[in-house]
ZATOR-809420 format. One record per residue: residue in one letter; chain; x, y, z of N, C-alpha, C, CB in turn. Coordinates in steps of 0.1 Angstrom, whole numbers, always signed. Atoms other than C-alpha are relative to their C-alpha. Glycine has a CB too. Layout:
# residues N
code:A unit:A neast:X nnorth:Y nup:Z caeast:X canorth:Y caup:Z ceast:X cnorth:Y cup:Z cbeast:X cbnorth:Y cbup:Z;
...
END
This chain:
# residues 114
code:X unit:A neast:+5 nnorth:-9 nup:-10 caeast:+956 canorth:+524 caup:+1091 ceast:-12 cnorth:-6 cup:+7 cbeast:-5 cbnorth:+13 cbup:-7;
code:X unit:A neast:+6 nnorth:+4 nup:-11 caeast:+935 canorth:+516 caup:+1122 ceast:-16 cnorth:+6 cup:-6 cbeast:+7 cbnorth:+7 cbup:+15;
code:X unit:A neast:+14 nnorth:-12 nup:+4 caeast:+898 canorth:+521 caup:+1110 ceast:-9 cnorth:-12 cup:+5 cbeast:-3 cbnorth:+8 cbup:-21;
code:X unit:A neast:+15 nnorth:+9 nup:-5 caeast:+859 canorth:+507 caup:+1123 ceast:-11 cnorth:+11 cup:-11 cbeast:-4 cbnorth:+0 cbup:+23;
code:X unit:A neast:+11 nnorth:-9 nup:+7 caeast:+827 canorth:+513 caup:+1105 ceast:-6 cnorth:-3 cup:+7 cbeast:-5 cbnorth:+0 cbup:-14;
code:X unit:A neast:+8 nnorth:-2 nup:-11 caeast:+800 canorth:+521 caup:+1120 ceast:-14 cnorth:-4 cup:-12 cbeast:+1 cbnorth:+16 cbup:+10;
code:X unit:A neast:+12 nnorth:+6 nup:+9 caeast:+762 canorth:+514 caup:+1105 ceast:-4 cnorth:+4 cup:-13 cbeast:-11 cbnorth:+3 cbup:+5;
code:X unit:A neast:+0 nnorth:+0 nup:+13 caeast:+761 canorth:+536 caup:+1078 ceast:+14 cnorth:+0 cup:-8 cbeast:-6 cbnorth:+10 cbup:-3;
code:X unit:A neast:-13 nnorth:+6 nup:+6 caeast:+798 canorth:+522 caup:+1066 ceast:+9 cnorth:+8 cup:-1 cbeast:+0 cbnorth:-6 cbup:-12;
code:X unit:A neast:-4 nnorth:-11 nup:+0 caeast:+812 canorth:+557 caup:+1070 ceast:+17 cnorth:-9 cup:+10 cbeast:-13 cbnorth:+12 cbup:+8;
code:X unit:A neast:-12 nnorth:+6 nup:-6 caeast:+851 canorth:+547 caup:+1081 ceast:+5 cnorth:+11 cup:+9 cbeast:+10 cbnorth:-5 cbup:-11;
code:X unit:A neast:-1 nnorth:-6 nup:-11 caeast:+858 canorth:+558 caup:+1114 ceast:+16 cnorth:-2 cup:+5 cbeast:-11 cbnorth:-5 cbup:+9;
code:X unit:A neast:-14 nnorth:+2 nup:+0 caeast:+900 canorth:+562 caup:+1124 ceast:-5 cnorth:-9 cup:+18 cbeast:+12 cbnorth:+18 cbup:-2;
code:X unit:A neast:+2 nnorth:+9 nup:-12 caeast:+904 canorth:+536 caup:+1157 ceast:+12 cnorth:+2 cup:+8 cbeast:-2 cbnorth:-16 cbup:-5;
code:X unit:A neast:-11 nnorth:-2 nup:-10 caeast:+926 canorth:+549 caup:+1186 ceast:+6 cnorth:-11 cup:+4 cbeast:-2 cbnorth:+6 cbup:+10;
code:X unit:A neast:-10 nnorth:+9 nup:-5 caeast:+954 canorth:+533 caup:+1198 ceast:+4 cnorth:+2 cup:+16 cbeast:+12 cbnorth:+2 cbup:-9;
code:X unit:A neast:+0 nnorth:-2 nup:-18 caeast:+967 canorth:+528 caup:+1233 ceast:+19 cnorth:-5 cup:+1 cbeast:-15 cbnorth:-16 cbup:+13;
code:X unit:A neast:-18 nnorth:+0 nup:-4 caeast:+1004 canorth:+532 caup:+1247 ceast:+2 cnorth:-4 cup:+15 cbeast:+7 cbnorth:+18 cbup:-1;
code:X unit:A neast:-3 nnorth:+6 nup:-19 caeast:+1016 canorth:+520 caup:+1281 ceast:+8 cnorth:+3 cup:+2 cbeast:+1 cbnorth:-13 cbup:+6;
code:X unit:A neast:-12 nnorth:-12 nup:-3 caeast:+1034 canorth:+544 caup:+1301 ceast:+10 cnorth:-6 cup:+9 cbeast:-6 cbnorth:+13 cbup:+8;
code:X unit:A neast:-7 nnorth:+6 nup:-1 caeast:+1056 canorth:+520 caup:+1313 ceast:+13 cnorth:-4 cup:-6 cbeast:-6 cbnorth:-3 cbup:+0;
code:X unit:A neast:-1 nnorth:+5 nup:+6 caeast:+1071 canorth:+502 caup:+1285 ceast:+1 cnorth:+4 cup:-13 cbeast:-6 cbnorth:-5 cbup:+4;
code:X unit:A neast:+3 nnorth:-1 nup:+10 caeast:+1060 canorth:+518 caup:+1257 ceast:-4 cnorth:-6 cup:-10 cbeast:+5 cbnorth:+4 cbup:-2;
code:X unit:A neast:+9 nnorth:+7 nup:+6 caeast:+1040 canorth:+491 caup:+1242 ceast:-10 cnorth:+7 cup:-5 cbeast:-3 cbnorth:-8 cbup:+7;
code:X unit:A neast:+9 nnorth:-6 nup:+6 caeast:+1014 canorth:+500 caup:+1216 ceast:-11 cnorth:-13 cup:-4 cbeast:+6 cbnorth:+9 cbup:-12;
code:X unit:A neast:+10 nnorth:+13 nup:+2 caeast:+984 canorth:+480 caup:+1213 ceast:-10 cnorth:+4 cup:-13 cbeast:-12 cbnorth:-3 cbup:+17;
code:X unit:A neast:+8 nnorth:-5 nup:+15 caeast:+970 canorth:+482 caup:+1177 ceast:-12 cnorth:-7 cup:-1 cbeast:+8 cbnorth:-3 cbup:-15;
code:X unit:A neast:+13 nnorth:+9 nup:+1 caeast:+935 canorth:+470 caup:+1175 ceast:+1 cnorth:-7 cup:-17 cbeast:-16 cbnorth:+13 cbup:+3;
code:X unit:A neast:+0 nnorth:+9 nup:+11 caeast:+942 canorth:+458 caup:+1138 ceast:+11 cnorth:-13 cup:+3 cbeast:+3 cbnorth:+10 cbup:-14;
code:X unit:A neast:-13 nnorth:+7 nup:+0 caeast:+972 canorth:+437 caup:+1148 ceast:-10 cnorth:-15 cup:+12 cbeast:+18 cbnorth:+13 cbup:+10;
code:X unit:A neast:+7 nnorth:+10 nup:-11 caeast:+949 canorth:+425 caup:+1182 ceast:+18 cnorth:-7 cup:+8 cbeast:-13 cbnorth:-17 cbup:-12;
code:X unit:A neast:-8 nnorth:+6 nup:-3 caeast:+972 canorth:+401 caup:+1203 ceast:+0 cnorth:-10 cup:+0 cbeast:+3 cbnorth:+3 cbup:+7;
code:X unit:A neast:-9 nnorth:+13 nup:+2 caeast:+991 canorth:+372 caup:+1197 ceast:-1 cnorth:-11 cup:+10 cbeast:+15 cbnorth:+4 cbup:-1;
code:X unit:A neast:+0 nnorth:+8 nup:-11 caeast:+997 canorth:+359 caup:+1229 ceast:-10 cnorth:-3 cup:+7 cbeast:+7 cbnorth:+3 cbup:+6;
code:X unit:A neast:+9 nnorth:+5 nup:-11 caeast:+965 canorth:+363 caup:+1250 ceast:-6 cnorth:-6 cup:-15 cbeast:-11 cbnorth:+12 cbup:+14;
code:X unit:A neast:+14 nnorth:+5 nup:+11 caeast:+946 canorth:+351 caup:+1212 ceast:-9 cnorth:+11 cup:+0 cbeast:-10 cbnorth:-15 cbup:+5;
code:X unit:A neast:+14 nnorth:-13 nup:+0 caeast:+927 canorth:+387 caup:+1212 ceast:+0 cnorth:+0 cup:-18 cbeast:+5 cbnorth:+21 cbup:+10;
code:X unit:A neast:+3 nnorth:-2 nup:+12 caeast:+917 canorth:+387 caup:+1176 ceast:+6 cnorth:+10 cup:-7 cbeast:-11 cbnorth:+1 cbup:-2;
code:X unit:A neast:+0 nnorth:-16 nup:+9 caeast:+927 canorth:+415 caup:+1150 ceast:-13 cnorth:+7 cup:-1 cbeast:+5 cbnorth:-1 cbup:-15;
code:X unit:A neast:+8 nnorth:-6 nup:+2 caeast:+901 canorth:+443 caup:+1149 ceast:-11 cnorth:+4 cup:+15 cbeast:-4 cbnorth:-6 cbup:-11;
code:X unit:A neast:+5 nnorth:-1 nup:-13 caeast:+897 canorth:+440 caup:+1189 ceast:+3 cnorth:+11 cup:+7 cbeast:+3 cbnorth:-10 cbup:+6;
code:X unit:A neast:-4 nnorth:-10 nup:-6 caeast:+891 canorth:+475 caup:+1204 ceast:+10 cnorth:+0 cup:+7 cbeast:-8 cbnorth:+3 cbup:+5;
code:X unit:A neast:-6 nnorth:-7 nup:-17 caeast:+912 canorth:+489 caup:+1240 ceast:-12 cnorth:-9 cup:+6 cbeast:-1 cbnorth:+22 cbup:+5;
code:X unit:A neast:+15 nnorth:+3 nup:-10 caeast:+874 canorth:+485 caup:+1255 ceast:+0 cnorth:-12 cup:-1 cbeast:-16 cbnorth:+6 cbup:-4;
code:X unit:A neast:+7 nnorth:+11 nup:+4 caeast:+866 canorth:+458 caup:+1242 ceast:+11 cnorth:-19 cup:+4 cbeast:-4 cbnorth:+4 cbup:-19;
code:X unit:A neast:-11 nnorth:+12 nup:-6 caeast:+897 canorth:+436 caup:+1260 ceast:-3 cnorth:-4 cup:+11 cbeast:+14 cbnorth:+3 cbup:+1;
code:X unit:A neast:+3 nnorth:+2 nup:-11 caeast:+890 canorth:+415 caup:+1287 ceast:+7 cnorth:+7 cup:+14 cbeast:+1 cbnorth:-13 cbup:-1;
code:X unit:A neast:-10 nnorth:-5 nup:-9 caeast:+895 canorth:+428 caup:+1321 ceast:+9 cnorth:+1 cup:+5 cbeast:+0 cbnorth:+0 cbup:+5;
code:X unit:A neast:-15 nnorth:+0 nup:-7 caeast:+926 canorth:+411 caup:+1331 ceast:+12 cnorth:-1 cup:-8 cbeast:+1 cbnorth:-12 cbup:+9;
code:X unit:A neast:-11 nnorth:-5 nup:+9 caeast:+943 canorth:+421 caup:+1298 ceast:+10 cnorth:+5 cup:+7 cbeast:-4 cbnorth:+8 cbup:-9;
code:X unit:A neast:-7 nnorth:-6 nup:-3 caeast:+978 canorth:+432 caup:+1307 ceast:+11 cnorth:-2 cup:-13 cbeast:+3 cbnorth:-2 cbup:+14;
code:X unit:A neast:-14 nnorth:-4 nup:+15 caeast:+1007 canorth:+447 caup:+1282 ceast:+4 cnorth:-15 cup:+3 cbeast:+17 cbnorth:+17 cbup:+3;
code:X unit:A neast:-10 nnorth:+13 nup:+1 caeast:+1024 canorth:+416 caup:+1268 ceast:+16 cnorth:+4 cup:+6 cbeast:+0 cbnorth:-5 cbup:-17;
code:X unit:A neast:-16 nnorth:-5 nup:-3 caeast:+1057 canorth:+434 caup:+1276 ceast:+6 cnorth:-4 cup:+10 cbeast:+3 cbnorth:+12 cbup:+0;
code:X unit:A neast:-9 nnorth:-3 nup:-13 caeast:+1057 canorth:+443 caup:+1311 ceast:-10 cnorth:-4 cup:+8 cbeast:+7 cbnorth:+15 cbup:+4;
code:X unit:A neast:+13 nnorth:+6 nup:-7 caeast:+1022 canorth:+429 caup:+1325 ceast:-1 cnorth:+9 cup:+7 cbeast:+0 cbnorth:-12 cbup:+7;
code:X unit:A neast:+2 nnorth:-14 nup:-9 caeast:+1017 canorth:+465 caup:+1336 ceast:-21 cnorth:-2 cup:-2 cbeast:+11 cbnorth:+21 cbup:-11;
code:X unit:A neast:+14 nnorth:+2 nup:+2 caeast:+974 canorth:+467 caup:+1338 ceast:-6 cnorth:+8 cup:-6 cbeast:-7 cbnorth:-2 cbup:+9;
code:X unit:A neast:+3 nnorth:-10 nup:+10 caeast:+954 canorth:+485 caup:+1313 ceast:-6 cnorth:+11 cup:+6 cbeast:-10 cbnorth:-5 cbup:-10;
code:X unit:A neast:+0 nnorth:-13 nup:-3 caeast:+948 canorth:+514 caup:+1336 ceast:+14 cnorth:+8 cup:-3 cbeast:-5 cbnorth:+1 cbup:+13;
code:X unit:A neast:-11 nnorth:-10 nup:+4 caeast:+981 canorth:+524 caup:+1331 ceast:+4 cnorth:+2 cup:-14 cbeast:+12 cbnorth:-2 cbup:+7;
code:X unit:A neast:-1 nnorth:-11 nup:+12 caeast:+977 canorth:+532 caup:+1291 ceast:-8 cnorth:+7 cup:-3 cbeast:+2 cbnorth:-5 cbup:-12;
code:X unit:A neast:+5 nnorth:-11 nup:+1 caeast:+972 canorth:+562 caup:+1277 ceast:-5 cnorth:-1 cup:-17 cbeast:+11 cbnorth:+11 cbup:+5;
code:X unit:A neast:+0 nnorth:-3 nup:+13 caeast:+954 canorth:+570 caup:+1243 ceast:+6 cnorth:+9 cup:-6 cbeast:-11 cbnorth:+2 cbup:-4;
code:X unit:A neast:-11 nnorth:-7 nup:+7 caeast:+976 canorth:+581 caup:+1218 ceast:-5 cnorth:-2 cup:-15 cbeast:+16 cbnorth:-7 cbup:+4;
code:X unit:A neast:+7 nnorth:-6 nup:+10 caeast:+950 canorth:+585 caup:+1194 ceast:+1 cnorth:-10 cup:-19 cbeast:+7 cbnorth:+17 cbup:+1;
code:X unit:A neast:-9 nnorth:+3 nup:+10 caeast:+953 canorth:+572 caup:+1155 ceast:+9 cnorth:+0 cup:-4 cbeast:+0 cbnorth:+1 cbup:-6;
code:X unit:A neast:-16 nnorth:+3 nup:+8 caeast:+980 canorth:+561 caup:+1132 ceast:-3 cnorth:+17 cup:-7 cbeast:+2 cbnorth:-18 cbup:-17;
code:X unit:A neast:-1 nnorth:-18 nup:+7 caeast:+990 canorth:+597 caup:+1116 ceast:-8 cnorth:+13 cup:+2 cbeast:-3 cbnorth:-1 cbup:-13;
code:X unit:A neast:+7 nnorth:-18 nup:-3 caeast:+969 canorth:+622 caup:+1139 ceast:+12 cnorth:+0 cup:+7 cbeast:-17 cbnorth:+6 cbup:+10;
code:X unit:A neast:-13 nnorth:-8 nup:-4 caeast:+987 canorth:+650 caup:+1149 ceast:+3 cnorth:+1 cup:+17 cbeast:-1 cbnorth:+15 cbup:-7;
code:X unit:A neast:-1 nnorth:+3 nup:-10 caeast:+1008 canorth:+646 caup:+1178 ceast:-2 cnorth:+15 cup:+12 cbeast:+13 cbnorth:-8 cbup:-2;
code:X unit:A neast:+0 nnorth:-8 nup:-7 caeast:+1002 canorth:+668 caup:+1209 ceast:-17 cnorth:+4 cup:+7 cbeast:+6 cbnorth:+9 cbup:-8;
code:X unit:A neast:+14 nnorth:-1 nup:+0 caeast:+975 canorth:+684 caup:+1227 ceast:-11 cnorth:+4 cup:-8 cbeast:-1 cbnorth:+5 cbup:+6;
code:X unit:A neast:+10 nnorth:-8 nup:+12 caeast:+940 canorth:+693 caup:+1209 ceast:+0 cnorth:+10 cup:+1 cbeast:-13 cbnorth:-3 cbup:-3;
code:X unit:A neast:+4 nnorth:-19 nup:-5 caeast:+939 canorth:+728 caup:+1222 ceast:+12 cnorth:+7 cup:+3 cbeast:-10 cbnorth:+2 cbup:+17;
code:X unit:A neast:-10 nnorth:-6 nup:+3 caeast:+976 canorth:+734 caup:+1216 ceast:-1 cnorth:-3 cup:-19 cbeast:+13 cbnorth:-8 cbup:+9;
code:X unit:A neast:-5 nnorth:+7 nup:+19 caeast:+973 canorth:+722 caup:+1175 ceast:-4 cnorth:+17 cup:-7 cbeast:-17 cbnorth:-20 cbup:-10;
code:X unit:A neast:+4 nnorth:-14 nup:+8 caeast:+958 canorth:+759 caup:+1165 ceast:+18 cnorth:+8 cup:+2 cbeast:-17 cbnorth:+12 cbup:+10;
code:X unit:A neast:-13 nnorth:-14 nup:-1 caeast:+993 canorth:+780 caup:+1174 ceast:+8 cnorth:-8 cup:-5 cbeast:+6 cbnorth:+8 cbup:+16;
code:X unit:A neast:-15 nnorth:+2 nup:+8 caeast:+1024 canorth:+783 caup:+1156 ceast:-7 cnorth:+8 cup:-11 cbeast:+6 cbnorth:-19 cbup:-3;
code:X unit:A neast:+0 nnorth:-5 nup:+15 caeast:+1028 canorth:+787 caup:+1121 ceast:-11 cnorth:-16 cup:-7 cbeast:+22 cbnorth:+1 cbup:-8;
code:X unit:A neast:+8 nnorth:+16 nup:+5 caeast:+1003 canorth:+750 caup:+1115 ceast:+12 cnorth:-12 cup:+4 cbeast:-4 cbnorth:-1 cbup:-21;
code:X unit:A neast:-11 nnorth:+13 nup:-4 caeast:+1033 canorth:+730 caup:+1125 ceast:-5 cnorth:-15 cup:+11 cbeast:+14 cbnorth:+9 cbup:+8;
code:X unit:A neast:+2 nnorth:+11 nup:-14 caeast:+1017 canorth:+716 caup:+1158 ceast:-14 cnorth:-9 cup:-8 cbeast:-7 cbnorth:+11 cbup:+18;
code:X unit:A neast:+10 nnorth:+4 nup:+7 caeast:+985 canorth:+705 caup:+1137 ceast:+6 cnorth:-12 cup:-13 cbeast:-7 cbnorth:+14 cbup:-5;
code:X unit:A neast:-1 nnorth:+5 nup:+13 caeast:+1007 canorth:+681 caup:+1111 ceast:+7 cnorth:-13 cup:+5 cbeast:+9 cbnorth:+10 cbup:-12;
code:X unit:A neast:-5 nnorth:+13 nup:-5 caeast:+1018 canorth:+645 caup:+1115 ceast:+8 cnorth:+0 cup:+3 cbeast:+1 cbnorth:-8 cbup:-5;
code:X unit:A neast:-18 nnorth:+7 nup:-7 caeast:+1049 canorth:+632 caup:+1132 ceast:+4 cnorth:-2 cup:-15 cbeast:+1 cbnorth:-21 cbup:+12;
code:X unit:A neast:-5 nnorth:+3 nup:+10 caeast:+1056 canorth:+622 caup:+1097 ceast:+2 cnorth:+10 cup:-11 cbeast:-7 cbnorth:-10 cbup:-4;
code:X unit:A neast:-5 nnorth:-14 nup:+12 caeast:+1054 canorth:+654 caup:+1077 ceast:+6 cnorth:+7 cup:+9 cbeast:-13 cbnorth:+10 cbup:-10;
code:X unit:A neast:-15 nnorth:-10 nup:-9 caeast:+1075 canorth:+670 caup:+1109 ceast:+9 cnorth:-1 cup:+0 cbeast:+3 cbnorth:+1 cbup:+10;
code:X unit:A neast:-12 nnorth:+7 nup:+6 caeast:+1102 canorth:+647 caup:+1102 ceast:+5 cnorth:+5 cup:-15 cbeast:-3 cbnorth:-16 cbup:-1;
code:X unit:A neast:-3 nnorth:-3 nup:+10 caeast:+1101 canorth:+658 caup:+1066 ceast:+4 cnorth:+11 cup:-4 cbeast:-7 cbnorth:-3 cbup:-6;
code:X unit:A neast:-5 nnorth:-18 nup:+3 caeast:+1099 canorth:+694 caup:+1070 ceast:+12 cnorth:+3 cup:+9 cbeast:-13 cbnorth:+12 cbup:+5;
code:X unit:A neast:-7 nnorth:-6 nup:-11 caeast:+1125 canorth:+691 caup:+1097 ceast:+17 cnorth:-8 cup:-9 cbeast:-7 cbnorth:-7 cbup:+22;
code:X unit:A neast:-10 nnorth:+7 nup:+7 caeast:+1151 canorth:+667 caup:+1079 ceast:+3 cnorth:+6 cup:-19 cbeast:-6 cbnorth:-16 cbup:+1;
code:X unit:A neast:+1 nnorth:-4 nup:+16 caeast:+1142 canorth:+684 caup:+1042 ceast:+5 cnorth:+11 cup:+5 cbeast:-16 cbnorth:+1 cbup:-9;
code:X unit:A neast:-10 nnorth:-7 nup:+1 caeast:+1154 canorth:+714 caup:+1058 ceast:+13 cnorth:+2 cup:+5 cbeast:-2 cbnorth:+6 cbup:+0;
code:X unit:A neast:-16 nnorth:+5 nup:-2 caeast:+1184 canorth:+700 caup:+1073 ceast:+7 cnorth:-3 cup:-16 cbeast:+0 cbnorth:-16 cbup:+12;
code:X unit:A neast:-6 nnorth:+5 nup:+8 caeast:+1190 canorth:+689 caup:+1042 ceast:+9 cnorth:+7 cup:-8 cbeast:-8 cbnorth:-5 cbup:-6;
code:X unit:A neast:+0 nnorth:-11 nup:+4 caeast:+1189 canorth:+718 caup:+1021 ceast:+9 cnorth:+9 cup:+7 cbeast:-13 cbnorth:+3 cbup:-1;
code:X unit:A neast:-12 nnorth:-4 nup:-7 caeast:+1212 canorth:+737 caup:+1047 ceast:+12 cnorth:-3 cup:-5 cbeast:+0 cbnorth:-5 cbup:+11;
code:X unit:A neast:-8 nnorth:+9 nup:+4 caeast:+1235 canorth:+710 caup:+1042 ceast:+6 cnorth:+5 cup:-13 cbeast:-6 cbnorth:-12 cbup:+0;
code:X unit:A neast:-1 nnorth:-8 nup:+9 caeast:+1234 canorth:+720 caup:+1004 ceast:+5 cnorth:+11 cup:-4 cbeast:-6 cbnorth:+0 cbup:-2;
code:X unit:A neast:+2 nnorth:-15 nup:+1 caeast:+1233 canorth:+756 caup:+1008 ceast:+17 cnorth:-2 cup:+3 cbeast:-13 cbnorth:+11 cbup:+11;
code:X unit:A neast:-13 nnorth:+3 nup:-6 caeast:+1265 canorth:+749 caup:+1028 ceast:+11 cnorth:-7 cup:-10 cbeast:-2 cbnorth:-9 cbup:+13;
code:X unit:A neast:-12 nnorth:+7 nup:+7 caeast:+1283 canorth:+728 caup:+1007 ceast:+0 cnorth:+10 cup:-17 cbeast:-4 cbnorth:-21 cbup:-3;
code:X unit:A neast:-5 nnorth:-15 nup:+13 caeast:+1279 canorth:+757 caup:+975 ceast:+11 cnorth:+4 cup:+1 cbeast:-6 cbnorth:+16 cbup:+1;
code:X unit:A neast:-14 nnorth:-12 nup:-1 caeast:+1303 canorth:+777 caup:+989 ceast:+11 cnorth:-10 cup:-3 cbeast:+4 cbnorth:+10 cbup:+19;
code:X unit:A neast:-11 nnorth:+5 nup:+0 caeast:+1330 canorth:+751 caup:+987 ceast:+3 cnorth:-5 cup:-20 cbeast:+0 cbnorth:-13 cbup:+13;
code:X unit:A neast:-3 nnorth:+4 nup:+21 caeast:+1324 canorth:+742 caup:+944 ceast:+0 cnorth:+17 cup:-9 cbeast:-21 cbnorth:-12 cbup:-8;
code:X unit:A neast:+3 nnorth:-7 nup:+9 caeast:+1320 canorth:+777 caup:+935 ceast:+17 cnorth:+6 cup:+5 cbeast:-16 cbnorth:+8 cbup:-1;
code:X unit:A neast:-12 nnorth:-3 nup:-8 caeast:+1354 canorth:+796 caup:+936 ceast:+10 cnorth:-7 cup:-12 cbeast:+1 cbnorth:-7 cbup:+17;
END
């Protein structure tokens, strides 16, 4: 996970950046390869004439797309629902495939009993 500390060593999550293009993700722990940007090298903190390695689109056109495992969507949509909008891409997949699953199951009963 994407993290910076700050002075009192308190660990701070470190956004990420997407390019609406392409869909290139620029991970500040990964850094880049090709221009030599170090690992642990902000968005900000990339020279100006950084461009996506992909499609050499220019870093006005990515969008933050926030940390690894916050929840996807707007912040001022995450309160409504049932808490669903508020939970990772990764436990949405779980609750969405766990109960596909379980369906699946429920469904296949009827054919062993009998």
């Amino acid at each position: 996970m994407s993290t910076e500390t700050d002075s009192n060593e308190e660990v701070v999550p470190v956004d990420r950046f997407e390019c609406r293009s392409c869909g290139y993700i620029y991970e500040p722990d990964e850094g880049d390869k090709r221009r030599k940007i170090p690992p642990g090298t902000l968005f900000d903190q990339l020279p100006d004439d950084w461009k996506c390695p992909v499609c050499r689109t220019p870093m006005e056109q990515f969008v933050n797309i926030g940390p690894v495992g916050a929840p996807s969507g707007f912040p001022e949509n995450l309160g409504y629902g049932f808490g669903v909008n508020a939970m990772t891409p990764g436990k949405k997949n779980l609750l969405i495939f766990g109960t596909l699953l379980l369906i699946f199951l429920f469904l296949l009963s009827f054919y062993s009993s009998g």
